[in-house]
C-alpha positions as CSV (number, residue, x, y, z in Angstrom):
1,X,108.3,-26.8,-30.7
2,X,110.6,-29.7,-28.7
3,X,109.7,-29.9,-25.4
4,X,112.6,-29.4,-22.6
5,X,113.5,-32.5,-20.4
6,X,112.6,-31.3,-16.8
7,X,115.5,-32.0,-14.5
8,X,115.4,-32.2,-10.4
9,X,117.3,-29.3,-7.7
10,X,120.6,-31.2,-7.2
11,X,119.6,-31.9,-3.6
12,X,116.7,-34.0,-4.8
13,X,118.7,-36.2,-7.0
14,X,121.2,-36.6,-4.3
15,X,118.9,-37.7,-1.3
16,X,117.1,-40.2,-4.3
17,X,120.7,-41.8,-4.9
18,X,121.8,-41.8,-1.1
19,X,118.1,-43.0,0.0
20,X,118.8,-45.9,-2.7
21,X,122.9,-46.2,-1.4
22,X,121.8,-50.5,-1.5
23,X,121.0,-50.2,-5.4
24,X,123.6,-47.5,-6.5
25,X,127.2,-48.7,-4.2
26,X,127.7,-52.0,-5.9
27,X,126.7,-50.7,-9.6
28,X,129.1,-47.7,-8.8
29,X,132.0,-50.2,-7.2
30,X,131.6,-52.5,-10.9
31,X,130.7,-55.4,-9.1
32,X,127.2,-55.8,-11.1
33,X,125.4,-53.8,-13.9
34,X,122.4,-51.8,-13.4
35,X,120.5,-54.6,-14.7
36,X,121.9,-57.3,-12.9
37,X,120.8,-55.9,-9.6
38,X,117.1,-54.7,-10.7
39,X,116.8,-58.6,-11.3
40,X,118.2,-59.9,-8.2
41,X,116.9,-61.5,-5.2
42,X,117.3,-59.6,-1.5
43,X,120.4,-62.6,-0.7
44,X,122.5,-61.5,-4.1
45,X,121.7,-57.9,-3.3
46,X,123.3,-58.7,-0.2
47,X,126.3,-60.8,-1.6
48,X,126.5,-57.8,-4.2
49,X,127.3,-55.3,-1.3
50,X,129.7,-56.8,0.8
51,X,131.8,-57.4,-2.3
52,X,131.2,-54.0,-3.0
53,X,132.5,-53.0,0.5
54,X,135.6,-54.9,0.8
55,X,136.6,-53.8,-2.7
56,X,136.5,-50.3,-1.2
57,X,138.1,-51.3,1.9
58,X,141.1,-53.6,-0.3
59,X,141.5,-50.1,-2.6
60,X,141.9,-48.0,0.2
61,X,144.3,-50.0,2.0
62,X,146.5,-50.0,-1.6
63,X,146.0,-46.5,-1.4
64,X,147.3,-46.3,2.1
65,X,150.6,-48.3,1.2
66,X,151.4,-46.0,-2.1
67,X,150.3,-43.4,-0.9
């Protein structure tokens, strides 16, 4: 008989993604892979999110002016 994948309550996998928000917003934002960020040092990690957060801030301001 297969054995069934256990999954997590939705609240647990939510509060593991926002408690790892560092990890997960520049992966989600396409500035670096999954991989890229497990192997980098705390000083890319950083460069990683700023990019990450002035993309967001650049898209919403284009979202602003067409919208």
């Amino acid at each position: 008989m297969e054995k069934r994948c256990q999954t997590r309550p939705d609240w647990q996998v939510k509060k593991s993604v926002e408690d790892d928000w560092w990890y997960w917003f520049p992966v989600m934002m396409g500035i670096c892979t999954r991989d890229e960020i497990a192997h980098a040092n705390y000083e890319q990690i950083q460069i990683f999110n700023e990019v990450a957060k002035q993309k967001l801030e650049l898209t919403r301001g284009s979202e602003s002016i067409d919208g």
